[in-house]
PASEZA-443871 format. One record per residue: x, y, z of N, C-alpha, C in turn; residue in one letter. Coordinates in steps of 0.1 Angstrom, whole numbers, plus 5000, padded with zeros to 4 digits. Example, Ala and Ser with C-alpha at 12.3 -4.5 7.8 and 13.67 -1.06 7.14 Angstrom:
<vextis>
513249435078512349555078513249675078a
512849785071513749895071512950005079s
</vextis>
This chain:
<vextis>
500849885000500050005000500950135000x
502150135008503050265012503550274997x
504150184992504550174974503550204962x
502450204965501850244955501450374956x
501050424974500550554972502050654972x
503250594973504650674968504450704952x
504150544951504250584933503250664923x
501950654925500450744927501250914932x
501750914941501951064943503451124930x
504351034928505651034921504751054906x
503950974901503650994893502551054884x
501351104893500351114890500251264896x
500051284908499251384920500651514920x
501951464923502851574921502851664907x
503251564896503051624882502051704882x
500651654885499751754883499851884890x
500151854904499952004913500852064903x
501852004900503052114896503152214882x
502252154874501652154861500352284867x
499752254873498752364876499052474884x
499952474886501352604890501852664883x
502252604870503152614856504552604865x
505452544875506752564877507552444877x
508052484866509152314860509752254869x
509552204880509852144889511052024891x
510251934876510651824876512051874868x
512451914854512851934851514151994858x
514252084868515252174876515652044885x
514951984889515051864901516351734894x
516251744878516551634869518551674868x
518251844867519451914866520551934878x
519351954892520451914901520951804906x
520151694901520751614907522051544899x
521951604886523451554880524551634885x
524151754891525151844894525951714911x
525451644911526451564922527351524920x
527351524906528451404898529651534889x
529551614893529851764886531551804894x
532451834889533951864892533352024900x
533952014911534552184912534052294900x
535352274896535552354880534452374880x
533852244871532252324859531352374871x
530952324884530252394891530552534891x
531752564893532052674897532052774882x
532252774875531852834859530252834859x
529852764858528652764860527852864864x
528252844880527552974891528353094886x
529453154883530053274878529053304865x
528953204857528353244841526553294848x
525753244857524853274860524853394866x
525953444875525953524878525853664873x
527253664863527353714856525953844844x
525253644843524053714833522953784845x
522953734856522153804866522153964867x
523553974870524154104871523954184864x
524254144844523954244832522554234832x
521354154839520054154838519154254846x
520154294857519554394865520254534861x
521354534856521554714849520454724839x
519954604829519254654820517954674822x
517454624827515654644831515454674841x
516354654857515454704867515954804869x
514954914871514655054874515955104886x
515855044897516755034913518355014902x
518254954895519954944897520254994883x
519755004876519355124864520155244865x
518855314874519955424883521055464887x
521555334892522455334903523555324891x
523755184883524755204874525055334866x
523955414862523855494853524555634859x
524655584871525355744879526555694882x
526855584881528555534882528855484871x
528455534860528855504847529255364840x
528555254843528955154843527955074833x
528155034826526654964820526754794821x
525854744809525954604813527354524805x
527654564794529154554787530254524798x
529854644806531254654818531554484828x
530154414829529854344836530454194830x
531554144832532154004828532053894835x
532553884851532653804862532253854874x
532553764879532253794900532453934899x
533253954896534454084901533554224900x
532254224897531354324887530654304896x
530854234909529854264917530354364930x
531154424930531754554938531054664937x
530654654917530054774913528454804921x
527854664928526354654930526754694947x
525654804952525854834968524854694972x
525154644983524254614992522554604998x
522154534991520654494990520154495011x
519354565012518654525029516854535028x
516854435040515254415038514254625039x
514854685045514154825045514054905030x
515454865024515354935008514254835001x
514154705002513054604993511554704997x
511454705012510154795018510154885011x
511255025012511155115006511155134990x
511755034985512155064971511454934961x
510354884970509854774960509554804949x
508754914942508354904926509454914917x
510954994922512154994909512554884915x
512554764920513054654921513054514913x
511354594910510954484900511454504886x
511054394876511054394861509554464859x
509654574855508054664850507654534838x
507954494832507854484819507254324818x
507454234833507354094839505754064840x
505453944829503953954832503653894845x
502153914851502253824865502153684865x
501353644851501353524849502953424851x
503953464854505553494853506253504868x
505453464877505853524894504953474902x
505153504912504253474926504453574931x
504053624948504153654953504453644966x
505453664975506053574988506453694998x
506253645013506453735026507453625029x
508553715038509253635052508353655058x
508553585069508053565085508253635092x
509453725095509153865100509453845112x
510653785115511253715128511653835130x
512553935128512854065132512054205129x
511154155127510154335127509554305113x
508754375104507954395097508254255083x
507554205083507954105073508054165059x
508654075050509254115035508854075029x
508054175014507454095007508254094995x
508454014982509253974971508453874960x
508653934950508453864940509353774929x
508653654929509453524930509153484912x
510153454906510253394893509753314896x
508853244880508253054886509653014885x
510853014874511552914868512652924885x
512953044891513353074901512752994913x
511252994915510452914922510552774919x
510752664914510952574905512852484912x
513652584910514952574917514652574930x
513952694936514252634949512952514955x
511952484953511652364954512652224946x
513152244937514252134932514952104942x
515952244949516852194961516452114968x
514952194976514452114986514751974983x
514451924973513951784971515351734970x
516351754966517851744962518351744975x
517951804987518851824999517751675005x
516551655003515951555010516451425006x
516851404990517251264986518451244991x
519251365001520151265005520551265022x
519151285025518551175037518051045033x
517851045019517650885018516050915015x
515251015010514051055007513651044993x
512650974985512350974976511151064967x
510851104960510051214955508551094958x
507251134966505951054968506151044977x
507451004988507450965001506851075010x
506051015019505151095032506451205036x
506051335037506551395044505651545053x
506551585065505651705072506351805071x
506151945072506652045070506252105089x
506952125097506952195115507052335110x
505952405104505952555101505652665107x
506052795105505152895111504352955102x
502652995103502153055095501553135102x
501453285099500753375109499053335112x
498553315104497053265102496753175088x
495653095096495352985082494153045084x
493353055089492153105093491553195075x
492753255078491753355062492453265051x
493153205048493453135039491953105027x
491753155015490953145005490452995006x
489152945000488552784996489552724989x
490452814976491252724971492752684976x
493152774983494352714992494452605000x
493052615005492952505021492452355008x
491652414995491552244985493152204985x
493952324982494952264975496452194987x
496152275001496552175010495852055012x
494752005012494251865013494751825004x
494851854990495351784979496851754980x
497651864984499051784988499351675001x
498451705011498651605020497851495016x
496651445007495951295002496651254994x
497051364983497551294971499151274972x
499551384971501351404975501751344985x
501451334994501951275008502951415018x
502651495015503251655019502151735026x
502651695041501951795048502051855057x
501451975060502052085068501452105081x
501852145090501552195107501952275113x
501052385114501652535118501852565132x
503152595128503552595149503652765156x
502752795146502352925154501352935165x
501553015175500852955191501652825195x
502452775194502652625197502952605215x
502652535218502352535232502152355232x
501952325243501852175248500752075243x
499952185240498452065235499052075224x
499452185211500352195200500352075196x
501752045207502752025201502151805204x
501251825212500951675219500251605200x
499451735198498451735182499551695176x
500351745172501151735160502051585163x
502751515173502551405179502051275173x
500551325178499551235169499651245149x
499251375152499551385135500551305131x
501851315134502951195133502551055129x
502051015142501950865143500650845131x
499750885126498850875118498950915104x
500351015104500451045088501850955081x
502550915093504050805091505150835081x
504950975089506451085075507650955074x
508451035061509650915063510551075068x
510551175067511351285075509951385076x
510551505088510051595088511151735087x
510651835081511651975078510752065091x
511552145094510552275102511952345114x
511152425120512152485130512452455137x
513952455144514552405152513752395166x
513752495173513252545182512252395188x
511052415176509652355176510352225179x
511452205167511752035173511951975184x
513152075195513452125203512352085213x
511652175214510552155224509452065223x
509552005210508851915210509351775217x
510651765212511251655220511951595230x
511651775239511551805254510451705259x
509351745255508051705254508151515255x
507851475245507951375241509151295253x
510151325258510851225266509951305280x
509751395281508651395296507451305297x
506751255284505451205288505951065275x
507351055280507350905276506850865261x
506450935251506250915242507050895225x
506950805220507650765211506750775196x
507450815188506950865172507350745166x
507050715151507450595140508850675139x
509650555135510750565131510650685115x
511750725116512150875110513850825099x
513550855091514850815080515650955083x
515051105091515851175092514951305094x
515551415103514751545105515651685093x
514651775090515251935081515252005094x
516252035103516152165110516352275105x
515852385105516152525097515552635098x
515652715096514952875098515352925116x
516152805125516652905134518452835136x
519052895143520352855148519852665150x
521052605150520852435159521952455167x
521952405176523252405187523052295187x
524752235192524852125198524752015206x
523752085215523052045224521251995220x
521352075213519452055208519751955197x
520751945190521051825177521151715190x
522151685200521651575212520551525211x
519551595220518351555224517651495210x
517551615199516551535190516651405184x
518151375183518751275177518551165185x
518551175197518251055209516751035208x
516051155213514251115213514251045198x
514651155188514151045176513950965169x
515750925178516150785170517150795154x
516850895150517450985135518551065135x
518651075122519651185123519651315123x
519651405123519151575121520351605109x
520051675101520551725088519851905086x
521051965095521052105097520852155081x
519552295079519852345066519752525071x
520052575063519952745063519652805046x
518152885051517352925040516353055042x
515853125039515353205039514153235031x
513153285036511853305029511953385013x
513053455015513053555003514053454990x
515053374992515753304985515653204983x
514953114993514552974997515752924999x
516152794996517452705003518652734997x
519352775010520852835008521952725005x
522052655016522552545022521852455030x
522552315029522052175035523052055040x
523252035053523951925053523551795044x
524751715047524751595039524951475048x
525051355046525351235057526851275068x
527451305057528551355067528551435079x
527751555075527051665088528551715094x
529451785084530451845085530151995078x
529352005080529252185069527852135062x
527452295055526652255048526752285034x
526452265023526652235011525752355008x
526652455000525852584992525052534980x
523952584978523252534965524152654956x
524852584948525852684941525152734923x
524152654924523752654911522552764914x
522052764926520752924929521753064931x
522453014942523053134948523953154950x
525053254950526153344953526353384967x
527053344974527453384989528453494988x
528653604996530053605000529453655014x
530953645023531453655035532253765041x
531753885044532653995043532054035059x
533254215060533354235069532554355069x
532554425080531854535078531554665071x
532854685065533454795056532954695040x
532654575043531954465025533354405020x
534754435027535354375018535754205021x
536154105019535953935021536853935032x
536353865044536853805055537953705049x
538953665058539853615061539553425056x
540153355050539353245051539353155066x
538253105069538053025081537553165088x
537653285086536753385096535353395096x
534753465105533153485105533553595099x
531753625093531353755086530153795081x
529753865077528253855072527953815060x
526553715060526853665045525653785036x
525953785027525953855011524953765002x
523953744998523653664991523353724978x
523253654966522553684954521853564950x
520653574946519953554940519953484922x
520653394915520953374904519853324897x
518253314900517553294890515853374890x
516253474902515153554904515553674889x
514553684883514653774872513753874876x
512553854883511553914878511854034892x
513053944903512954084909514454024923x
515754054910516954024914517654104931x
517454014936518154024952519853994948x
520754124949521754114947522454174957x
523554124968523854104977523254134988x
521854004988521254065001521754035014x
521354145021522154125036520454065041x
520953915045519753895054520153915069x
521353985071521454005090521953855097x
522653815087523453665098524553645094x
525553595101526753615100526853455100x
528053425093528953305097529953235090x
530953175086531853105083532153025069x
532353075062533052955046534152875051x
533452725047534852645050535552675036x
537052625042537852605025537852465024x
537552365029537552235028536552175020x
537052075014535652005005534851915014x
533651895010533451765021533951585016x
533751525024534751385024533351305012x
531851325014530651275005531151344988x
532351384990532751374972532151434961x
530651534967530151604960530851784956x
530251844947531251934945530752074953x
529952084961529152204961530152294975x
530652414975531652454988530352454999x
531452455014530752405021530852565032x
529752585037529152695044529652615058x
530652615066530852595076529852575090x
529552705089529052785104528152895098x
526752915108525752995105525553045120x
526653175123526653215136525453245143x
524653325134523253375135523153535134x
522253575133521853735130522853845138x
522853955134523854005138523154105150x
521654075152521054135163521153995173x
521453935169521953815180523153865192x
524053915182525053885189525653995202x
525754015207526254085218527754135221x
527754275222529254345223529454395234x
529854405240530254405257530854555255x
530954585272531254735277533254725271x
533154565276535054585276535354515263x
534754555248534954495233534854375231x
534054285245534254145241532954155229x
533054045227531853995216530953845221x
529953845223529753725229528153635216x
528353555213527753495204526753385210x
525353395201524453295210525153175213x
526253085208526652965209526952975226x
527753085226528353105240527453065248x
525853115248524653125260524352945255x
524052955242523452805246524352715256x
525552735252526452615260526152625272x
525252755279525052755292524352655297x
522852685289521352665294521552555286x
521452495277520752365271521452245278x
522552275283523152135290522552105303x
521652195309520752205322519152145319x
519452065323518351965323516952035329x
516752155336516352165343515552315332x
516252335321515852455319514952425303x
513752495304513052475293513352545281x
513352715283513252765276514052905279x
514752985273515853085277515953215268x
516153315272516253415262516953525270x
518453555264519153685269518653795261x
518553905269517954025261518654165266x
519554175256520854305259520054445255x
520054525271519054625271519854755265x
521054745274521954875271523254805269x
524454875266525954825265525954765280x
525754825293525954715303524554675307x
523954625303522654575310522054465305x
522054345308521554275304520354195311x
519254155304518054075313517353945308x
518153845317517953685310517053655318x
515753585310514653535308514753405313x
514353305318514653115324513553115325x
512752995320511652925320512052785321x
511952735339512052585342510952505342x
511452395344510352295342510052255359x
508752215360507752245372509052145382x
508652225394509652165406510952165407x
511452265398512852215397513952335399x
513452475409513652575406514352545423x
515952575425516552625436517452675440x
517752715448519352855449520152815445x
520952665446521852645441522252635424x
520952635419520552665406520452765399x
519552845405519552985404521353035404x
522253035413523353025418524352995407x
524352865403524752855390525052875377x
523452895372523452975366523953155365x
523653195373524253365375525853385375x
526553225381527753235381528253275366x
527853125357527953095344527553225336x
526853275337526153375329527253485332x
527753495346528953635349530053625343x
530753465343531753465334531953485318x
530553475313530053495296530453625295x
529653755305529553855300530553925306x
530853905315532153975320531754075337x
532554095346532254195353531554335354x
531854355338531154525339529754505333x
529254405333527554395327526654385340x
525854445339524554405349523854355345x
523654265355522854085348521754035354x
520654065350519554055359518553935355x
518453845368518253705362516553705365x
515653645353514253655357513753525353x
512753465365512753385362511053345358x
510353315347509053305346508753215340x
507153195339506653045336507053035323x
507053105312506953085300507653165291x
508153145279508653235269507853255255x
507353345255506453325240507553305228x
507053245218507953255207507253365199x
508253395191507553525179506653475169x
505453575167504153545156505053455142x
505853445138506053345131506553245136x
506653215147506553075154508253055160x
508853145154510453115159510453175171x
511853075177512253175192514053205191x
513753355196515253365199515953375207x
517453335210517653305225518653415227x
518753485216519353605222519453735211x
518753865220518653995216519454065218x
519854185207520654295215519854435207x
519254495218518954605216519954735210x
521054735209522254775211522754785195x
522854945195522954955178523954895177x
524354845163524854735160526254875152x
527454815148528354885141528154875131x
</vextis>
């Protein structure tokens, strides 16, 4: 029965949804996956030659960089390689707000696009308009980073999502989710509000829908599988979890991997670009999708970090036409390895995904302290549910602790305040609070650490 409704969804129910979309799906899906068998080299020509036409595609039709060339004298001729991307300033989510109509292709029918929001984990969500053939790639990855968990295109899967409201969702949206979860075997669970009954629902949904993986946010997993070893409960075996859209620490990859029984296969992606990077079996780095997007790793002044250093990543966009993201700063910082990975495939590997750069914390005396630092606090304390530092001023800081029932005492309390003194140093004021609960943000993420504190 599980083989036929794989094969029924592989060959029947996917094609169609994807056909009544118009987004070549299959086809992009067909092209990355030869890209495994692909040298360095041609990868890397490849993504330059895309780039390249990216770059001459936005001096000539969009309005935003139109301008911009046209006052530094540069046209699309001038544009050969990488190197022609110096000439492009710095894409941020406030100029998309502010400057959305010259961003687009005027001239782009809609039949030609969609329309897409981030989540809006840091303040006003982003809205962007998405090429189908663009849209098409980044569903291809997805599927391309799932087959190698060992996932085949039909096989049952769940998506652990945030969605602000289903509630207004139109008649034909909520047909066309039933139709991916009956027919496709692809279905979703919004972990907005998520809380205990949530998360007990979704549980069930598990054991009755019999994913062979599930993708969604870390966090949710996290607390789900808090959950799940408190009330003793066990899910169907799992070929493997997508953690993504928050930081994973090393401690939260523990737990899930134990409750689960699976492996966790860390990814980093974004609502506006879709999938950046994806681990592989090795789970040494994550593998850039080099055929969507352009990374770089720079410093504050934009010029390239050091290799093996942190920095902020840069993204471009290589098949959005209808409304080219060219070095967007999505606000996270972290690491290019120079190493290949040992799985033999050719894609460079994104080391480290430090996390947003309103994450991170600068101290009175220049230290710098990074959420990894705090997790290593709280996640190894068995005792602690849920945590959030929130940096009010340069010395002021106010951490949040939400423990689990009965388990709250001075020597604890004590402990932690030590640990937390040595993180931030003597000259911070550290004021420890302790309450029942932490909300996560309307798009369902939680973050474990704020800095109010203008950033450099």
């Amino acid at each position: 029965m599980n083989a036929f409704r794989r094969t029924a969804a592989q060959k029947f129910f996917i094609p169609l949804l994807y056909k009544y979309w118009n987004i070549p799906v299959f086809q992009e899906y067909e092209n990355l996956m030869q890209h495994d068998r692909w040298s360095e080299d041609k990868l890397a020509a490849l993504q330059e030659h895309k780039l390249a036409e990216m770059l001459r595609y936005a001096c000539l039709y969009i309005p935003y960089y139109q301008n911009i060339m046209e006052k530094a004298g540069i046209g699309a001729d001038d544009i050969k390689d990488k190197t022609a991307l110096s000439f492009f300033p710095v894409l941020t989510k406030p100029i998309i707000q502010e400057r959305f109509d010259d961003l687009v292709d005027p001239k782009m029918s809609q039949k030609e696009y969609v329309t897409e929001h981030s989540g809006g984990s840091t303040g006003q969500p982003t809205k962007v308009r998405r090429y189908l053939k663009a849209r098409a790639a980044v569903h291809a990855s997805t599927w391309r980073a799932n087959s190698w968990m060992g996932w085949e295109i039909g096989d049952p899967w769940i998506w652990l999502w945030g969605r602000l409201s289903t509630s207004k969702s139109s008649w034909k949206s909520k047909l066309v989710n039933l139709y991916k979860t009956l027919g496709c075997q692809e279905s979703f669970f919004n972990v907005h509000g998520l809380d205990k009954k949530k998360l007990l629902k979704f549980a069930r949904a598990v054991r009755l829908f019999r994913p062979k993986l599930i993708e969604g946010y870390t966090n949710a997993f996290y607390q789900l599988c808090l959950l799940l070893r408190q009330e003793n409960i066990e899910l169907p075996k799992l070929m493997g979890v997508a953690t993504t859209a928050e930081t994973l620490y090393s401690e939260q990859r523990r737990l899930i991997e134990d409750v689960l029984g699976c492996k966790v296969f860390n990814r980093y992606a974004s609502s506006e670009v879709g999938l950046i990077a994806s681990e592989c079996s090795e789970h040494d780095g994550l593998h850039l999708a080099a055929e969507n997007i352009y990374i770089e790793c720079v410093k504050e002044d934009k010029s390239p970090v050091a290799p093996g250093e942190p920095g902020k990543l840069l993204i471009t966009d290589l098949n959005n036409r209808v409304m080219p993201l060219i070095r967007y700063d999505l606000g996270d910082m972290g690491i290019i390895s120079t190493e290949p990975c040992k799985c033999g495939r050719p894609y460079p590997l994104l080391q480290k995904v430090i996390g947003r750069q309103s994450d991170v914390l600068r101290l009175p005396n220049k230290k710098i302290v990074f959420p990894d630092d705090l997790a290593e606090i709280f996640y190894p304390l068995p005792q602690v549910r849920k945590f959030q530092v929130i940096q009010e001023e340069l010395s002021k800081v106010n951490v949040f602790i939400a423990l689990k029932s009965g388990t709250e005492d001075k020597a604890l309390k004590d402990l932690i305040y030590r640990q937390v003194r040595e993180a931030l140093g003597q000259e911070t004021e550290i004021t420890l609070n302790f309450v029942e609960d932490i909300p996560i943000l309307p798009s369902g993420k939680h973050r474990i650490c704020i800095s109010k504190v203008s950033q450099p």
